[in-house]
C-alpha positions in Angstrom: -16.6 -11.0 22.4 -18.4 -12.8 19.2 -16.3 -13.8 16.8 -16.8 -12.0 13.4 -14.2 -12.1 10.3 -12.0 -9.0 10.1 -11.9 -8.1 6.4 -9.3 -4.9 6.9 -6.5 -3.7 9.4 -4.0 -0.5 8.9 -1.8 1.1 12.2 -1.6 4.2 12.9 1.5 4.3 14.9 3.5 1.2 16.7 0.8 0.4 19.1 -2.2 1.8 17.6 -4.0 -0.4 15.6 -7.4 -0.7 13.6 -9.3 -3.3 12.5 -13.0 -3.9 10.6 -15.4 -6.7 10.5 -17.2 -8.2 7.3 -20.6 -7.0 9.6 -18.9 -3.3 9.5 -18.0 -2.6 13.0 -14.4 -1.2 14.1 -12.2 -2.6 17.0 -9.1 -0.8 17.8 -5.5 -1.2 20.2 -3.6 1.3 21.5 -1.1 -0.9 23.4 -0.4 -3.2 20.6 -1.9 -6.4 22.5 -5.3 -5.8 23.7 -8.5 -4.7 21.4 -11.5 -3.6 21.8 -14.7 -4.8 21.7 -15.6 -4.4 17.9 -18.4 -2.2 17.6 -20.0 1.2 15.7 -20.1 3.3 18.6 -19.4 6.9 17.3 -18.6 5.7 12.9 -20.2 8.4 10.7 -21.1 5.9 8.1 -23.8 3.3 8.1 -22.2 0.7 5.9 -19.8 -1.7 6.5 -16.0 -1.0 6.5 -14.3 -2.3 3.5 -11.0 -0.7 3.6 -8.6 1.7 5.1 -5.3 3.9 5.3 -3.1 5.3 7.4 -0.7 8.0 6.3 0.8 8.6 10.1 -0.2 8.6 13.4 -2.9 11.1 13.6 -4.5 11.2 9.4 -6.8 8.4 8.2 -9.4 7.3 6.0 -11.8 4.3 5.5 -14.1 3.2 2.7 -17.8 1.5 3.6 -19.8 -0.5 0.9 -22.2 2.4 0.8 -19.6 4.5 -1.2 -19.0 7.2 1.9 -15.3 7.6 2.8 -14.8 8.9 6.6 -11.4 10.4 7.6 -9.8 11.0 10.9 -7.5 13.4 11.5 -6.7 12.7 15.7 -5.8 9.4 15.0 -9.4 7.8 15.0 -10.5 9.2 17.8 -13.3 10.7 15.6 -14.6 10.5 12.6 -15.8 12.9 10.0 -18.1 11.6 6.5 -16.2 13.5 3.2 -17.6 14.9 0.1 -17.6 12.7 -2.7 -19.4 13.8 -5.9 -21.4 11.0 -8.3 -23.4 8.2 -7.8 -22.0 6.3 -4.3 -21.1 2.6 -4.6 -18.8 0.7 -2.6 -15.5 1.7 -1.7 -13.1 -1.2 -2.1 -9.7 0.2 -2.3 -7.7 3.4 -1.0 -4.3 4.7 -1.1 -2.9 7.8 0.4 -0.4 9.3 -1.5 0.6 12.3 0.5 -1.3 14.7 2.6 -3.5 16.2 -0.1 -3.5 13.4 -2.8 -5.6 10.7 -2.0 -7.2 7.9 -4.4 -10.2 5.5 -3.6 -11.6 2.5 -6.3 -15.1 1.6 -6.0 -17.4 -1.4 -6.4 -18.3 -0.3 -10.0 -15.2 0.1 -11.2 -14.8 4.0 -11.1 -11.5 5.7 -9.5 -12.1 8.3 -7.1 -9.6 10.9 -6.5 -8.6 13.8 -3.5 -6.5 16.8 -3.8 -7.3 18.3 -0.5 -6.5 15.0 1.8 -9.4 13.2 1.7 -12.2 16.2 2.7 -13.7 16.3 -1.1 -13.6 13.2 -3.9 -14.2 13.5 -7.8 -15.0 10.7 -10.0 -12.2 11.0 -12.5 -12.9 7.9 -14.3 -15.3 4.3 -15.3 -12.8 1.4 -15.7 -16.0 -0.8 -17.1 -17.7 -2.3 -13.8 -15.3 -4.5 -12.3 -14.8 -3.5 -9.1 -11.6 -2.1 -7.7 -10.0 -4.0 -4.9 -6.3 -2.5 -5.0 -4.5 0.6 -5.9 -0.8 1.7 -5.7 0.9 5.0 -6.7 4.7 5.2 -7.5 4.5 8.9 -8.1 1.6 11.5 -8.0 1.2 10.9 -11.8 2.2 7.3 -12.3 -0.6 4.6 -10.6 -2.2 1.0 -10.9 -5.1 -0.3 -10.3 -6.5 -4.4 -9.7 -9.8 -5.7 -10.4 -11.9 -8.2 -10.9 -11.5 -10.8 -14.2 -7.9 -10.2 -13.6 -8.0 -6.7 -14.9 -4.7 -4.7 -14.4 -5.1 -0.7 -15.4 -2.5 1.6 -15.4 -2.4 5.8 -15.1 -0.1 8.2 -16.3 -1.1 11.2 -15.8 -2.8 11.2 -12.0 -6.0 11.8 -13.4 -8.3 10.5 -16.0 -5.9 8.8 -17.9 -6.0 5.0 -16.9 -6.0 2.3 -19.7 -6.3 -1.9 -19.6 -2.2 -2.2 -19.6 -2.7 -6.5 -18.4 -5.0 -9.3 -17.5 -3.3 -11.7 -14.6 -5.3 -14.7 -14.8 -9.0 -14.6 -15.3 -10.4 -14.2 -11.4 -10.4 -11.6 -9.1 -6.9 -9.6 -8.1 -7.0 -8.0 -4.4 -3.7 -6.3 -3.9 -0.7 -4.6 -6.0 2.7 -3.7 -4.4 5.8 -2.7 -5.8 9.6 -3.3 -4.4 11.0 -0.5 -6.7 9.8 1.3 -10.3 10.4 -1.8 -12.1 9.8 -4.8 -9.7 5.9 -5.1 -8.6 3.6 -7.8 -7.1 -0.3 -8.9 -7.4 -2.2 -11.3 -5.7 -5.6 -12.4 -6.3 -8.0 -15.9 -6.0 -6.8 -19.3 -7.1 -3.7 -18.6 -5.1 -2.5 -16.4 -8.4 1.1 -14.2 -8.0 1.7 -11.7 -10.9 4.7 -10.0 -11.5 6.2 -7.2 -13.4 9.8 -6.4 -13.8 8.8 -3.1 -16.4 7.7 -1.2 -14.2 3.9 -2.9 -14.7 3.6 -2.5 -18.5 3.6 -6.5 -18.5 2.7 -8.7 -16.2 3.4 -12.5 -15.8 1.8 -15.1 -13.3 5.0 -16.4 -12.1 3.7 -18.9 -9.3 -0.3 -20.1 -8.4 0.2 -20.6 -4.4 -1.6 -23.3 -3.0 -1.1 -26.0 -5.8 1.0 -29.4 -4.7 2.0 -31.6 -7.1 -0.5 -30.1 -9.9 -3.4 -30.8 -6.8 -4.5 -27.6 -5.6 -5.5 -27.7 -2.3 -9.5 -26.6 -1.9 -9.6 -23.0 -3.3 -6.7 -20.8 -2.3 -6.9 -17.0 -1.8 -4.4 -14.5 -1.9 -5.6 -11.0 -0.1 -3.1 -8.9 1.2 0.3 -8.3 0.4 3.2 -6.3 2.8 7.2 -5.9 1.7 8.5 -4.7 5.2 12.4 -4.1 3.2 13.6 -5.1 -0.4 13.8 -8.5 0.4 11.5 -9.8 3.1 7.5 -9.9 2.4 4.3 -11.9 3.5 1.1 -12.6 1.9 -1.8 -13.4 3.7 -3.8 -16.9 2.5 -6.6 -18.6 3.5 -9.7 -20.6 1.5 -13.3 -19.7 1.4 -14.2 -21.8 4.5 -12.1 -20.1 6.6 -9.5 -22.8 6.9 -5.9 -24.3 5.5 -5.0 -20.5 6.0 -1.8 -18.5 6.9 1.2 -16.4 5.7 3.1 -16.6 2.4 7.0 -15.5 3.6 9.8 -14.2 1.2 13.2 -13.3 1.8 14.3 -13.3 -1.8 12.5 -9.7 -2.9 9.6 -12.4 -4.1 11.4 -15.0 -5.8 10.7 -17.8 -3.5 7.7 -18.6 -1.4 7.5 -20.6 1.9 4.0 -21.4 3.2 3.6 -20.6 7.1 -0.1 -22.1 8.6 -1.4 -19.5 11.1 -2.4 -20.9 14.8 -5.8 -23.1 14.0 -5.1 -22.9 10.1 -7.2 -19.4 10.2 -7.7 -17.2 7.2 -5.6 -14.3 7.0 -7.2 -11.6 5.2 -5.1 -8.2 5.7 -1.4 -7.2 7.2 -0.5 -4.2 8.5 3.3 -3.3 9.4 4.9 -0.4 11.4 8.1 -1.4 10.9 9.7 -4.1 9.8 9.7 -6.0 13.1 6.6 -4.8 14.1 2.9 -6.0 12.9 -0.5 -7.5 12.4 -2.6 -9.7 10.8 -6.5 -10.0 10.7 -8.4 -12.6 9.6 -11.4 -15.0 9.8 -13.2 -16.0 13.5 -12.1 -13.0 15.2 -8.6 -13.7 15.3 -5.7 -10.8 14.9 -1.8 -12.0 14.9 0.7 -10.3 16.0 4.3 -10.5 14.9 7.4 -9.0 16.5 8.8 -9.1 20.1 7.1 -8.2 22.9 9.5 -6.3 24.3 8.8 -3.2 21.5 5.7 -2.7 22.9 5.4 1.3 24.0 9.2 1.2 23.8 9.9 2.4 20.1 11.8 5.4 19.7 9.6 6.9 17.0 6.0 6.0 18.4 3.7 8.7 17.7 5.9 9.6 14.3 4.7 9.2 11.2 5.3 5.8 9.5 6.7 6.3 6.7 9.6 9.1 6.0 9.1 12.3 4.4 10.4 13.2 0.5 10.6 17.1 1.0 11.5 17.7 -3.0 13.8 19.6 -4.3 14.8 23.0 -5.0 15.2 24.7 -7.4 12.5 23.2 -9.9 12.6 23.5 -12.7 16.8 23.3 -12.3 19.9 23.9 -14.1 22.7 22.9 -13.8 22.4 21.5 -10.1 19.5 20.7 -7.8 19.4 20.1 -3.8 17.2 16.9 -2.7 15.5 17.3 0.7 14.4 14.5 3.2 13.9 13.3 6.3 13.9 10.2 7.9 11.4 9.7 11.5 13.3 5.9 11.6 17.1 4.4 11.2 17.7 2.7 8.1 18.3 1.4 5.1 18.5 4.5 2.5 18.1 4.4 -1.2 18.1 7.9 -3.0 18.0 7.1 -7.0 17.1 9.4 -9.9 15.1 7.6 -13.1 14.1 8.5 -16.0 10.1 8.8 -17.2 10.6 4.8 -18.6 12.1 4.0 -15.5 15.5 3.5 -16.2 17.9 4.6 -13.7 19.8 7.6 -14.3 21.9 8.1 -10.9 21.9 6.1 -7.6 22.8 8.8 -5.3 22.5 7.5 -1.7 22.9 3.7 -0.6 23.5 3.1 2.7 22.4 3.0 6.3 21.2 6.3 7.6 20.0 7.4 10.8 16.9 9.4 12.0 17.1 13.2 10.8 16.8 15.8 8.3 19.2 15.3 5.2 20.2 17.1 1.9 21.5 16.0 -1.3 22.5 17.7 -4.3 22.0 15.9 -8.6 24.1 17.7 -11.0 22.3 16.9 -13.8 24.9 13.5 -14.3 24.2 9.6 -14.6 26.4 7.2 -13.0 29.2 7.4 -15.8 29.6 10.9 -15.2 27.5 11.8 -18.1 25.4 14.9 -18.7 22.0 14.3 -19.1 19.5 15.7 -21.7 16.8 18.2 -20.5 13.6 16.6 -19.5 11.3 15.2 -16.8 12.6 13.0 -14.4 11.9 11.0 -10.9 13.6 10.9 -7.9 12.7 8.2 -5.2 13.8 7.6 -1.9 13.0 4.3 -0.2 13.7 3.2 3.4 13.0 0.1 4.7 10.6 -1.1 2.0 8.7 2.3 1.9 8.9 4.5 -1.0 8.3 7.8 -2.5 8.8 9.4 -5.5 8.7 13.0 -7.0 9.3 14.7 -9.8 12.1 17.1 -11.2 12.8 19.3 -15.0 16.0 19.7 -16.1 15.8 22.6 -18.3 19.3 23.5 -20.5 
């Protein structure tokens, strides 16, 4: 087929994958290997695809540079335009939350939000015209936001309330991940890496990618950002022209980066993981990457489950003197259960360890790791597994 630049890629499950061109168009696999011919055939929307999100294998959304959002809910078989109110500009940015709370940033700068997964979005707030290009939630109250001009805004009450927290160098910032409450990434042009380890009150540019010796080689850009565990991540890189491009690896949680050039030096402009031995990469002349074995393919033993695990909550809520944590897991691994505070501090670790698939249960009684008694108040639990987290939160009322 013709070779356009993929701008965006999410999966819905291990072998179904999705993919949009700069011209708009959508290719899709279903094996893991082969794709489709990219094309409109059967997309609600007549702008291009910007982004897009996958919460599991059968809910989706994508944003188009005409400001309509379109969500799926048989796993993109079809395709349905929402409701959102105001004046429509592009849609840059989204992140799912959870199955109801949904948030998209837009071309102008304003921050859309869902409550009802995805069908109807309000305009909650103007962040001042720069446009939105990434956006990560920690909790359903505590979010961030990445602009242009190196903008870095902040919400804390998962609404309206978003305020200029940071600038990260003076150019335009594409993606924002966190390892945990405290550690978090950012990426943007001029190969720029920003870091927080306060839980993205402050924000340092801790490395600029692409320099050599104090040369910087043509114009490096940063776009997309994926932390498959606590310690192993990838950036994807690339210049303007399409060339000198490929993959930023950690294995350090993000304290050292070792350049990887993609076959033919090819832009790599989004990552998309199902696990952490299991992925893609989309990028400039057509090209899409796989990484993993081929022997996964159509043999997982969670295909068709959703991606990430499942915080139930907790119960009851508001609590004293004891509440009961609910979870469960759709994939082996890694488990960390820890309780915070509202500045982030940790209060109790309560699970560490390997975990397989399954429901499980867990009870907080109101104590910190010393054995202490807590005072009443607000406070987050988050359970992370394999490099994805979610968080919810709990009273303690005495």
């Amino acid at each position: 087929w013709p070779r356009p630049d993929f701008r965006a890629m999410d999966t819905a499950d291990s072998n179904h994958v999705f993919s949009c061109t700069f011209g708009g168009d959508l290719t899709e696999s279903t094996d893991g290997e082969s794709f489709s011919v990219p094309s409109r055939f059967g997309l609600p929307s007549e702008g291009s695809i910007r982004c897009m999100d996958f919460y599991d294998s059968q809910f989706g959304l994508y944003g188009a540079n005409d400001g309509q959002i379109a969500k799926t809910t048989d796993g993109g078989q079809t395709w349905a335009l929402t409701s959102v109110s105001g004046e429509l500009k592009g849609i840059y940015s989204l992140f799912i939350y959870d199955q109801n709370l949904c948030w998209a940033g837009g071309s102008s700068g304003k921050i859309y939000r869902s409550t009802n997964g995805g069908d109807n979005w309000t305009e909650v707030v103007d962040l001042g015209g720069d446009a939105i290009y990434g956006i990560y939630f920690h909790t359903d109250q505590i979010g961030y936001a990445v602009a242009d001009n190196g903008k870095v805004f902040k919400c804390s009450d998962g609404n309206t309330a978003w305020t200029l927290i940071d600038t990260v160098g003076d150019d335009r910032l594409h993606d924002i991940k966190f390892l945990d409450m405290q550690t978090g990434f950012i990426v943007g042009y001029n190969g720029i890496l920003g870091k927080t380890i306060d839980g993205g009150d402050t924000w340092d540019v801790v490395d600029t990618l692409g320099y050599t010796g104090g040369a910087l080689i043509d114009t490096p850009e940063l776009w997309d950002m994926e932390f498959v565990n606590a310690t192993e991540g990838w950036i994807g890189a690339g210049t303007a022209t399409g060339v000198e491009g490929g993959f930023y690896y950690t294995s350090d949680g993000g304290k050292n980066w070792t350049f990887k050039a993609s076959p033919n030096g090819i832009t790599v402009r989004d990552l998309a993981f199902y696990s952490p031995d299991r992925g893609w990469a989309a990028g400039a002349n057509g090209s899409i990457f796989k990484f993993g074995l081929p022997s996964a393919i159509g043999n997982r033993p969670y295909d068709n489950m959703p991606r990430t695990s499942e915080l139930i909550g907790n119960y009851p809520n508001p609590f004293n003197p004891q509440t009961t944590i609910a979870y469960r897991l759709n994939i082996s691994g890694y488990v960390d259960l820890s309780v915070f505070d509202l500045q982030g501090r940790l209060v109790r670790t309560l699970i560490k360890n390997d975990q397989t698939s399954g429901n499980y249960r867990i009870a907080w009684n109101g104590k910190d790791d010393q054995g202490n008694s807590v005072s009443s108040g607000v406070y987050l639990y988050r359970l992370s597994v394999n490099g994805s987290t979610h968080a919810k939160q709990m009273i303690l009322l005495k």
